[in-house]
VEXLUMVO-136036 format. One record per residue (C-alpha): x, y negated, z negated. Coordinates in steps of 0.001 Angstrom, whole numbers, plus 500000, padded with zeros to 6 digits. Each point is the difference from the previous one (the first is absolute). Layout:
BEGIN
@X=X&Y=Y&Z=Z;
...
//
This chain:
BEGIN
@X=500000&Y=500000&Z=500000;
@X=501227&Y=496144&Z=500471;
@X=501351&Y=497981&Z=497427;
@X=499207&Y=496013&Z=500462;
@X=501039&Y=497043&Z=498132;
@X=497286&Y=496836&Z=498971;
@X=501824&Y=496951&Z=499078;
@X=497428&Y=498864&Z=496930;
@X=502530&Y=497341&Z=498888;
@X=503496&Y=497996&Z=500216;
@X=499165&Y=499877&Z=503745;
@X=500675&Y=496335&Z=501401;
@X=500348&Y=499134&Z=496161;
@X=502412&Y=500683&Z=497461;
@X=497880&Y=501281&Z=497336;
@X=497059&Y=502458&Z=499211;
@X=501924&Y=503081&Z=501232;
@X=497981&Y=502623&Z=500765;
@X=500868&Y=502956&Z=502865;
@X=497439&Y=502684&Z=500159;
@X=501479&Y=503301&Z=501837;
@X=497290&Y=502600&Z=500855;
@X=501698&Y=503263&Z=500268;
@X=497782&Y=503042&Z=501176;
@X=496775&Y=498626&Z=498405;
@X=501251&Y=499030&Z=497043;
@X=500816&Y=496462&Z=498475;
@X=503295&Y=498659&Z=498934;
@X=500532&Y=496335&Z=499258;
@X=503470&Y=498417&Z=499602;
@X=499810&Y=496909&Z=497579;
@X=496829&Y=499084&Z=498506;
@X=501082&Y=495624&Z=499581;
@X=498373&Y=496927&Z=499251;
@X=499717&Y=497270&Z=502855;
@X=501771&Y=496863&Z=498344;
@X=500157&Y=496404&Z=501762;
@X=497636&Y=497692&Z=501824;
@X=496141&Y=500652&Z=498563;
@X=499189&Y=501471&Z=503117;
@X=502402&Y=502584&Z=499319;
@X=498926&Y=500211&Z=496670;
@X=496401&Y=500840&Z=500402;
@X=500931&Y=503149&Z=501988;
@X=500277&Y=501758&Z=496418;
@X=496859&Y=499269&Z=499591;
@X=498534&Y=501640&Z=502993;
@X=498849&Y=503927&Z=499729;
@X=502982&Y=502286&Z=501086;
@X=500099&Y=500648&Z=503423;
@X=499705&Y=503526&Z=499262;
@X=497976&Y=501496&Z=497302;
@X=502686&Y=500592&Z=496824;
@X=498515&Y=503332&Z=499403;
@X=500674&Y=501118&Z=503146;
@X=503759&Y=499814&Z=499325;
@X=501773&Y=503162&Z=499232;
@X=503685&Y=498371&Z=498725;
@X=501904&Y=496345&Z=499614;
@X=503482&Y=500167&Z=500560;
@X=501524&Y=496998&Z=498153;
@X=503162&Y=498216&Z=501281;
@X=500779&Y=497745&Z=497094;
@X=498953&Y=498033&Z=497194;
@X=499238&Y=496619&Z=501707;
@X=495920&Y=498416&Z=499447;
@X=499967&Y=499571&Z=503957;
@X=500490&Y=504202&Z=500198;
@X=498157&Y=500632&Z=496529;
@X=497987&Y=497365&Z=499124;
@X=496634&Y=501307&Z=501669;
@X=500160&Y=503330&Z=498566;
@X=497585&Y=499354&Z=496681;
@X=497516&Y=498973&Z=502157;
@X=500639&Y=502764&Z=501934;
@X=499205&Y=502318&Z=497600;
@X=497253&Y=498087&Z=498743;
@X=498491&Y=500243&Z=503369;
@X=500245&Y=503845&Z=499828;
@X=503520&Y=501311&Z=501055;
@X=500650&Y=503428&Z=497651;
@X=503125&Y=501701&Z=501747;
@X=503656&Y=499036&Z=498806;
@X=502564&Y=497439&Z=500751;
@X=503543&Y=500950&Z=500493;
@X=503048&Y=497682&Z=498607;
@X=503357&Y=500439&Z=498698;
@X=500357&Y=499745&Z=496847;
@X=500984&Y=496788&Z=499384;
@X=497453&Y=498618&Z=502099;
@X=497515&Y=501524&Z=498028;
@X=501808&Y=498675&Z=496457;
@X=499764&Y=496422&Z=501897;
@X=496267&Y=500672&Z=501097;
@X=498895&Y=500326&Z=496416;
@X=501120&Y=496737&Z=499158;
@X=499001&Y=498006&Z=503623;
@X=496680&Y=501617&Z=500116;
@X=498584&Y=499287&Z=496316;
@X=501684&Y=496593&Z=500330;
@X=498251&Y=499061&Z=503108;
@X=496527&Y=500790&Z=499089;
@X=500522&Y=498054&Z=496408;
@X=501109&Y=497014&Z=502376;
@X=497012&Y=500758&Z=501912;
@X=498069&Y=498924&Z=497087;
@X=501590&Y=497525&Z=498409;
@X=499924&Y=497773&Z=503957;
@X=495924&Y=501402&Z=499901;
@X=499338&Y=498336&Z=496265;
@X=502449&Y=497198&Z=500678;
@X=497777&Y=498946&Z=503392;
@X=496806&Y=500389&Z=498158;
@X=500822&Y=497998&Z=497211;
@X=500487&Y=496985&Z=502685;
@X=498055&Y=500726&Z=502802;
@X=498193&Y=496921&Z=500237;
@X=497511&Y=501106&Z=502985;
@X=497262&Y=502590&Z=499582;
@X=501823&Y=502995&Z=501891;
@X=499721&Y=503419&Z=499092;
@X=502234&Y=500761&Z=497077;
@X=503419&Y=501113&Z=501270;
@X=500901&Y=503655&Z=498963;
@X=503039&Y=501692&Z=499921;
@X=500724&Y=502967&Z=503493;
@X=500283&Y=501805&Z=496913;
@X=501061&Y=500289&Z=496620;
@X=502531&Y=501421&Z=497420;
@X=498075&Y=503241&Z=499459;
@X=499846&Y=500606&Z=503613;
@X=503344&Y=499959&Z=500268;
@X=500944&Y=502132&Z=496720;
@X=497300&Y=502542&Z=502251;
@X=501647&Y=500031&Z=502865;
@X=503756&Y=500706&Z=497938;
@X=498427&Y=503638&Z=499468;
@X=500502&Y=501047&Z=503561;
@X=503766&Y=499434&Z=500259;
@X=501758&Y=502781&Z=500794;
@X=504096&Y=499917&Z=500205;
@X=502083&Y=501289&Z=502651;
@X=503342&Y=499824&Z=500361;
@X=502823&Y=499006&Z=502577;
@X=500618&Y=502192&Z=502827;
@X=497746&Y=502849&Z=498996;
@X=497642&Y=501272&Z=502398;
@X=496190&Y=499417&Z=498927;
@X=496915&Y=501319&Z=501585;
@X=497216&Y=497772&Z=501238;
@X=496392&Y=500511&Z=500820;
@X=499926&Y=501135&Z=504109;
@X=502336&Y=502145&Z=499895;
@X=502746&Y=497734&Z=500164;
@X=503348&Y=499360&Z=496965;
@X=501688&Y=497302&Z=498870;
@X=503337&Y=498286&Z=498325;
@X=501005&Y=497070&Z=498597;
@X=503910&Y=498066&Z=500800;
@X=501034&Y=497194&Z=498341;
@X=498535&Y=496299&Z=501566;
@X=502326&Y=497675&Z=498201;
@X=497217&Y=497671&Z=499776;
@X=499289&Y=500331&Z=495836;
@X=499999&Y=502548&Z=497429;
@X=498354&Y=503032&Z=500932;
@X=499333&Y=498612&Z=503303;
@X=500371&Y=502707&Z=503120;
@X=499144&Y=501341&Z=503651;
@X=497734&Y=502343&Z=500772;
@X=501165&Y=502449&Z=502652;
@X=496895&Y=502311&Z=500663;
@X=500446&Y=502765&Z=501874;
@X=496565&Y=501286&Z=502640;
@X=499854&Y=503688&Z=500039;
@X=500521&Y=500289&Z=503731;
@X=503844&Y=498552&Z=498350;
@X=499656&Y=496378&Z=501002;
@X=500683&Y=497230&Z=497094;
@X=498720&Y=496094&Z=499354;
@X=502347&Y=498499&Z=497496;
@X=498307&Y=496850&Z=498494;
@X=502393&Y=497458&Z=498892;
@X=497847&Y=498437&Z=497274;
@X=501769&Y=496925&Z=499616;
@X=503741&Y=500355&Z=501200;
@X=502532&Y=498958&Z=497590;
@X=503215&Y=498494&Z=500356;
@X=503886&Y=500918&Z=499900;
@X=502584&Y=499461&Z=496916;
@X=497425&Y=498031&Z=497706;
@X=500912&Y=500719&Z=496563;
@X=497969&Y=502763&Z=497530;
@X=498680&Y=502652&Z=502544;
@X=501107&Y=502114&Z=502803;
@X=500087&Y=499012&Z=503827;
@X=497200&Y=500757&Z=502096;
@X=500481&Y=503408&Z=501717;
@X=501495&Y=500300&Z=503475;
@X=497495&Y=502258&Z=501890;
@X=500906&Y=501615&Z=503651;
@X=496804&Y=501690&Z=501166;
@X=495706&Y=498951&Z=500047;
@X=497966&Y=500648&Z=502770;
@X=497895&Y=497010&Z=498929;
@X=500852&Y=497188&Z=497662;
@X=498657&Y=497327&Z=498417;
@X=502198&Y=497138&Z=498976;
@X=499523&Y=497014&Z=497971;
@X=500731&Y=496771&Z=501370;
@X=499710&Y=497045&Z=496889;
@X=502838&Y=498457&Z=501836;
@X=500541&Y=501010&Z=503220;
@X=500374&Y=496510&Z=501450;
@X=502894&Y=499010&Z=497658;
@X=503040&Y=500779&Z=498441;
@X=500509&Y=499291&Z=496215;
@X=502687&Y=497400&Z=499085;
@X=503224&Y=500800&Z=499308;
@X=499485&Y=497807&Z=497421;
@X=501799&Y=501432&Z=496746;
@X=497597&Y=500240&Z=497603;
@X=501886&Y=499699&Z=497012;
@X=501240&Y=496640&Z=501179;
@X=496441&Y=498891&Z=500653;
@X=498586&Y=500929&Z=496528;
@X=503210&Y=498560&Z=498665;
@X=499578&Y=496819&Z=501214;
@X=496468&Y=500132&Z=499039;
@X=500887&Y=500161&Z=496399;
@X=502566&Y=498022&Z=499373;
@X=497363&Y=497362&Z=501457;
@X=497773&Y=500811&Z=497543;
@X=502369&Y=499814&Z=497263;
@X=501107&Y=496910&Z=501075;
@X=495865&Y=498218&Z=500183;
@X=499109&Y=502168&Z=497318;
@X=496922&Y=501209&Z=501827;
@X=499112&Y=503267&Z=500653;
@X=500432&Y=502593&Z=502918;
@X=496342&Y=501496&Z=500536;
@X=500763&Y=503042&Z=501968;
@X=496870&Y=501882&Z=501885;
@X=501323&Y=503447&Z=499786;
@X=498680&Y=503610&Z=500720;
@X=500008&Y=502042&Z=496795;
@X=501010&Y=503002&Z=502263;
@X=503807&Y=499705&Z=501711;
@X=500201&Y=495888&Z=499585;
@X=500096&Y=499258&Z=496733;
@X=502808&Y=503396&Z=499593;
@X=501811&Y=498189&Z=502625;
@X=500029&Y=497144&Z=498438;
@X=500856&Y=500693&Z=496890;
@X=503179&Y=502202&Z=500963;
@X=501385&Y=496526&Z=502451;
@X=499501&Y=498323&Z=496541;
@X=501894&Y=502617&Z=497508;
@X=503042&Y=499775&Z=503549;
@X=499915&Y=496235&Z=499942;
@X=500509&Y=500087&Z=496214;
@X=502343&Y=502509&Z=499745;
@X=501798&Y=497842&Z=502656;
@X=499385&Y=496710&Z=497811;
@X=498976&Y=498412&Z=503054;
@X=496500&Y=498513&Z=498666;
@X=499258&Y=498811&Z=495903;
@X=497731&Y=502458&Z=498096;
@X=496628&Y=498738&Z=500135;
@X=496796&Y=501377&Z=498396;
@X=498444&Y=502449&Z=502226;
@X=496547&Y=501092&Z=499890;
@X=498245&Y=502816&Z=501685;
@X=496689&Y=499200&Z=499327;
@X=498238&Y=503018&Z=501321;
@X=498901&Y=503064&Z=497934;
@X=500248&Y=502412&Z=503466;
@X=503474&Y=498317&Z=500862;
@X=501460&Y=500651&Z=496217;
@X=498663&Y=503471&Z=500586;
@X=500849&Y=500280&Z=503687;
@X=503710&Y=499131&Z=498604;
@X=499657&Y=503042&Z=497259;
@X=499212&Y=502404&Z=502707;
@X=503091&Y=498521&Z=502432;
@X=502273&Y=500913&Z=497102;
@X=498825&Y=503238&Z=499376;
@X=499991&Y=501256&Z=503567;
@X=502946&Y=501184&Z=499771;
@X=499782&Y=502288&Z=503549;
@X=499218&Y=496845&Z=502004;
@X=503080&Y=498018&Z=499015;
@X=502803&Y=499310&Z=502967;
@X=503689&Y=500172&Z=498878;
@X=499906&Y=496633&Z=497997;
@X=497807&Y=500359&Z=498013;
@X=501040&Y=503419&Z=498351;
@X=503133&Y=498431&Z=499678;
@X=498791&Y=497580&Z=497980;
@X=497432&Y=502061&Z=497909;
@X=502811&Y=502084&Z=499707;
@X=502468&Y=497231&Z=498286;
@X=496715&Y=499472&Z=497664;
@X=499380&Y=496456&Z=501595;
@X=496585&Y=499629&Z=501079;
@X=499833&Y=497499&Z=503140;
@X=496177&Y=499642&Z=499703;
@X=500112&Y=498318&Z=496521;
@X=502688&Y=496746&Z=500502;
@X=500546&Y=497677&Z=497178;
@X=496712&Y=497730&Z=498742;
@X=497417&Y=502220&Z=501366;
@X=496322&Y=500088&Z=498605;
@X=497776&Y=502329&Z=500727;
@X=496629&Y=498068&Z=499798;
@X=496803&Y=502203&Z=499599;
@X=497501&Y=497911&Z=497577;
@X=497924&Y=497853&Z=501970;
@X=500223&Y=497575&Z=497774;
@X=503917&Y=499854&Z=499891;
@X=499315&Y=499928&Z=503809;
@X=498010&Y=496507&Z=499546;
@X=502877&Y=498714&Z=497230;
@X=502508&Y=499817&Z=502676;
@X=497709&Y=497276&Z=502152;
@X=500838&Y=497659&Z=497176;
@X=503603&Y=501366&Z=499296;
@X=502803&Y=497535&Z=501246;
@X=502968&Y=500887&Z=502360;
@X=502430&Y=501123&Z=500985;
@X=498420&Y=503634&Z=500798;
@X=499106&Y=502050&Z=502426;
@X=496373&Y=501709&Z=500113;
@X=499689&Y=503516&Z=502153;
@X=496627&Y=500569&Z=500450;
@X=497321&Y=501768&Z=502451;
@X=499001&Y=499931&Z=502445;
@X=502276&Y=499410&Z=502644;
@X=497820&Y=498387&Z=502207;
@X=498641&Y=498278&Z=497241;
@X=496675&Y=501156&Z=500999;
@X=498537&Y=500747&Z=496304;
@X=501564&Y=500861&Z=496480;
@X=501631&Y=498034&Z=498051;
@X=502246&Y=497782&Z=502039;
@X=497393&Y=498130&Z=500911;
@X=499635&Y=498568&Z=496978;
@X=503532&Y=499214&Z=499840;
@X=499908&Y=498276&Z=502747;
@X=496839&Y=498230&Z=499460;
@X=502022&Y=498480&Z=497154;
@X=503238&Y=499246&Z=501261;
@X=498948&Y=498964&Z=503981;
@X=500038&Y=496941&Z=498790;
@X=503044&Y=499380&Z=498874;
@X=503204&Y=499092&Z=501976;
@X=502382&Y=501803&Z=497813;
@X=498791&Y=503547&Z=500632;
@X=500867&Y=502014&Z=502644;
@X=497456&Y=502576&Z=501477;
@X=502925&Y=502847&Z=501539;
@X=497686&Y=502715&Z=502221;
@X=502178&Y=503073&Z=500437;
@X=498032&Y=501944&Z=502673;
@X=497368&Y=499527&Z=503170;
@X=496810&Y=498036&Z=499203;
@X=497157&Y=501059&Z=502241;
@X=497748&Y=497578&Z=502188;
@X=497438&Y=498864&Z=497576;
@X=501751&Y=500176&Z=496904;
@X=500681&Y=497156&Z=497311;
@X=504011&Y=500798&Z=500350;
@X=499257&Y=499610&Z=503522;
@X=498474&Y=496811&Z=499409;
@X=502717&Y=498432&Z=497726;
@X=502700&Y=501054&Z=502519;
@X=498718&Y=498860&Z=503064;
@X=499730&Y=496891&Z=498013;
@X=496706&Y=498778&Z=498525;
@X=500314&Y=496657&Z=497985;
@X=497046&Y=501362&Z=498345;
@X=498255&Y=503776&Z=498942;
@X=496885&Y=501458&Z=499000;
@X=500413&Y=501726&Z=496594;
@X=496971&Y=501179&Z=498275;
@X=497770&Y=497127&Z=501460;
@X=502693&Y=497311&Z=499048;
@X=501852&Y=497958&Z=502619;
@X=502960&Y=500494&Z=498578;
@X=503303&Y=497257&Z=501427;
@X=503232&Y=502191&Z=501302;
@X=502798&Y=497582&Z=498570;
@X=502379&Y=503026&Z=498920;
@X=502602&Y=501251&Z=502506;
@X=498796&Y=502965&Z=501920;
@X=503412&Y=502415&Z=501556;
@X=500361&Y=503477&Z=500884;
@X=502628&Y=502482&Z=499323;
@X=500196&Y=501535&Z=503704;
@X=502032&Y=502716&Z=499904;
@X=497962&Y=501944&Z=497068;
@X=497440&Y=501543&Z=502208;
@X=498580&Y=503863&Z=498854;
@X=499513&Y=500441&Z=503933;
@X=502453&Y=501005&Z=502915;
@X=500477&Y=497142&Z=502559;
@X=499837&Y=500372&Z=503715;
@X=503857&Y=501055&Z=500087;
@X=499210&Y=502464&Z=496943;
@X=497191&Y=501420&Z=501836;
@X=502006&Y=500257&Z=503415;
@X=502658&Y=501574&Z=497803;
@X=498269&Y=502853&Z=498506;
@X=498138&Y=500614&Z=502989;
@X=503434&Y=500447&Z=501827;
@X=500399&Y=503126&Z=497675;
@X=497062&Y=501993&Z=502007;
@X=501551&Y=502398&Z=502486;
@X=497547&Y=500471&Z=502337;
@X=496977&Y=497223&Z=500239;
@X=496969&Y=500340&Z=498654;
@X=497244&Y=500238&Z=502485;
@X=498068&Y=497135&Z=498549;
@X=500502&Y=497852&Z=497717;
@X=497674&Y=498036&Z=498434;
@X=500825&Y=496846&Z=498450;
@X=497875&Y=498892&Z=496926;
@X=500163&Y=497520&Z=496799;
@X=500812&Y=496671&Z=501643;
@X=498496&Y=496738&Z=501029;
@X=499279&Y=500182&Z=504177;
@X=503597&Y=497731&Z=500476;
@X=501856&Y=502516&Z=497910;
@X=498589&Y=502925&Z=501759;
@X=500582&Y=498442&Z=503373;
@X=503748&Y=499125&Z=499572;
@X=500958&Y=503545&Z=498233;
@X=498172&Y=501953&Z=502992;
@X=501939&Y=497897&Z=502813;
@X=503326&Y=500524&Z=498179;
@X=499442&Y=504122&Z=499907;
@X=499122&Y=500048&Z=503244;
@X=503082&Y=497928&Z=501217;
@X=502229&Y=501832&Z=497125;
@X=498544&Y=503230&Z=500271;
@X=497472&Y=500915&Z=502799;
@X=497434&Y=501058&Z=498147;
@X=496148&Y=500472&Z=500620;
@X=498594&Y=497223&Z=497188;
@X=496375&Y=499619&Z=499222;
@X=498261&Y=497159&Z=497565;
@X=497128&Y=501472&Z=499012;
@X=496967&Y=497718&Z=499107;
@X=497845&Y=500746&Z=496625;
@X=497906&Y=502949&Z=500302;
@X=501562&Y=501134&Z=502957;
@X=500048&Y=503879&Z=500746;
@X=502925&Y=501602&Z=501719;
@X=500602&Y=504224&Z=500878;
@X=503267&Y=501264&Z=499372;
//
């Protein structure tokens, strides 16, 4: 029987991914993600799933980020029963995300009802903390390179992605002996904590990522840039508000901090993660011992610990949280989310927009829509919680800290294939992105490219 692949999400978009394989009559979906961005995006996860969720037979999970994850409470509140697959550490990161998300849910439902002003419905959350506790009971772990059956007929393994903790391929194998390897989200080379992605030689099909496919990340040294961003805060006294993911980022940047001291390169400033999932995200990135590269073993193994560098504060009251607004400088605040979408960043920087002395430092990409999209394309003024709120701070990005291969990274892994894939399919980017990264691998490579266009149905 045919096997087919429906693109349900991440298809001329970077988030909501969502890649439904039918493999002789039965149902597997790859990534179960929440759309994130502009409101039209947005209200897709509020629309019925394009295919009934108890119709599913198996979710094979790719990694622990809310635009692969973030749907799947609703999912199972809308009837899905069967499993989902993730490493291990994915599923130690999931229990924190997923519980998280739905309690921020909430909290943005009560906090727009207390000032909705007009006589709209009340707003509600997609769902809430229960849901997602729910949906934690139907994680099931499978390891790295071992062979897993799947409903249809067909097996399974994951490789390492180098994207996150925990985060991998999937390279599922058809029973007539054909394989689709899903990137997930492709990571990049020598970034510090985990392994590199895996090179991989043979797919008949694959489906690629493409968050950056028109660009190439700075060679910008990152240490010099949140160096210099630093010292200028110790120098104005203000503080660095830094819109981080609680997941890779705020690791990241907490081992360039523990380098940059150990260097003496920048003074040691208070540092606050103010996140609950990111001071447990960083718990589970110690502990993972098996997903460490070189470097980091080393240094577990000389009992320093580059996730914890001098004047860290883990943050997890809420009401500590709201102390720092009125707290004076010079510090630097980590918090979620990275896009500065929701949580509680936004309060930080519905305090300290204002003033000239602080210095708003985004660390990764900020989708179309998005307040950190806003502030860097450069509003003089934002929308926070109904409040027009005056951008006075300095707004900069640390370029070279992306999660996510660039179009050279990409180029380069897909160099390691030994024979072409028949098609590929390139997914998870804005139209511009897709566009460049398909004309490069075909003037690089060759290769038979498709975009596929949400809900689109392909055989393979």
């Amino acid at each position: 029987m045919a096997q087919s692949i429906t693109f349900l999400g991440a298809a001329e978009t970077v988030t909501g991914s969502r890649h439904l394989l039918e493999i002789n009559g039965k149902r597997v979906l790859v990534d179960c993600g929440m759309f994130q961005g502009s409101s039209e995006l947005r209200e897709r996860n509020w629309q019925p799933f394009p295919v009934p969720p108890g119709t599913i037979d198996a979710v094979v999970i790719t990694h622990a980020h809310m635009d692969h994850i973030g749907w799947l409470p609703r999912f199972v509140r809308e009837g899905y029963r069967g499993p989902f697959y993730a490493t291990k550490a994915t599923i130690a990161l999931s229990k924190i995300s997923l519980p998280d998300s739905g309690r921020i849910q909430e909290e943005d439902a009560r906090h727009h009802n207390k000032h909705q002003t007009s006589r709209h419905e009340p707003a509600l959350p997609l769902y809430n903390e229960d849901d997602a506790y729910a949906c934690l009971k139907q994680f099931q772990p499978v390891g790295y390179g071992e062979l897993h059956p799947l409903p249809g007929g067909a097996q399974w393994r994951y490789l390492p992605a180098g994207h996150i903790l925990g985060s991998a391929f999937a390279e599922i194998f058809f029973d007539n002996g054909e394989r689709i390897l899903m990137s997930g989200d492709l990571g990049r080379f020598n970034t510090p904590i985990i392994k590199d992605p895996t090179t991989m030689e043979f797919a008949e099909t694959l489906v690629v990522e493409s968050t950056y496919g028109d660009r190439l990340h700075s060679h910008e040294d990152p240490l010099g840039k949140i160096e210099e961003v630093v010292k200028a805060a110790w120098q104005s006294g203000g503080a660095v508000v830094t819109p981080s993911f609680a997941i890779g980022r705020t690791q990241e940047l907490l081992y360039y901090m523990s380098e940059l001291q150990a260097a003496n390169r920048i003074p040691r400033i208070p540092i606050y993660i103010d996140s609950p999932m990111a001071t447990s995200t960083t718990h589970i990135y110690e502990e993972a011992l098996d997903e460490h590269d070189t470097e980091m073993k080393l240094a577990l193994h000389n009992h320093e610990n580059p996730l914890e560098p001098a004047g860290v504060q883990f943050v997890r009251d809420a009401e500590q949280s709201k102390a720092l607004n009125s707290t004076k400088g010079p510090m630097m605040i980590i918090s979620g989310s990275g896009m500065a979408n929701g949580g509680r960043v936004v309060h930080h920087l519905m305090h300290r927009l204002p003033d000239p002395k602080t210095i708003v430092l985004f660390t990764g990409y900020q989708a179309e829509g998005t307040l950190g999209r806003k502030l860097l394309e450069g509003a003089d003024t934002v929308r926070i919680y109904g409040e027009e709120i005056p951008v006075r701070a300095r707004i900069d990005k640390a370029n070279a800290l992306s999660a996510h291969a660039d179009q050279g990274e990409i180029i380069r892994w897909l160099k390691g294939f030994k024979t072409p894939p028949r098609k590929t399919y390139i997914v998870h980017g804005e139209p511009p992105a897709q566009a460049a990264l398909q004309a490069k691998i075909k003037e690089e490579l060759g290769w038979a490219t498709v975009i596929p266009k949400w809900k689109e149905r392909f055989e393979l």
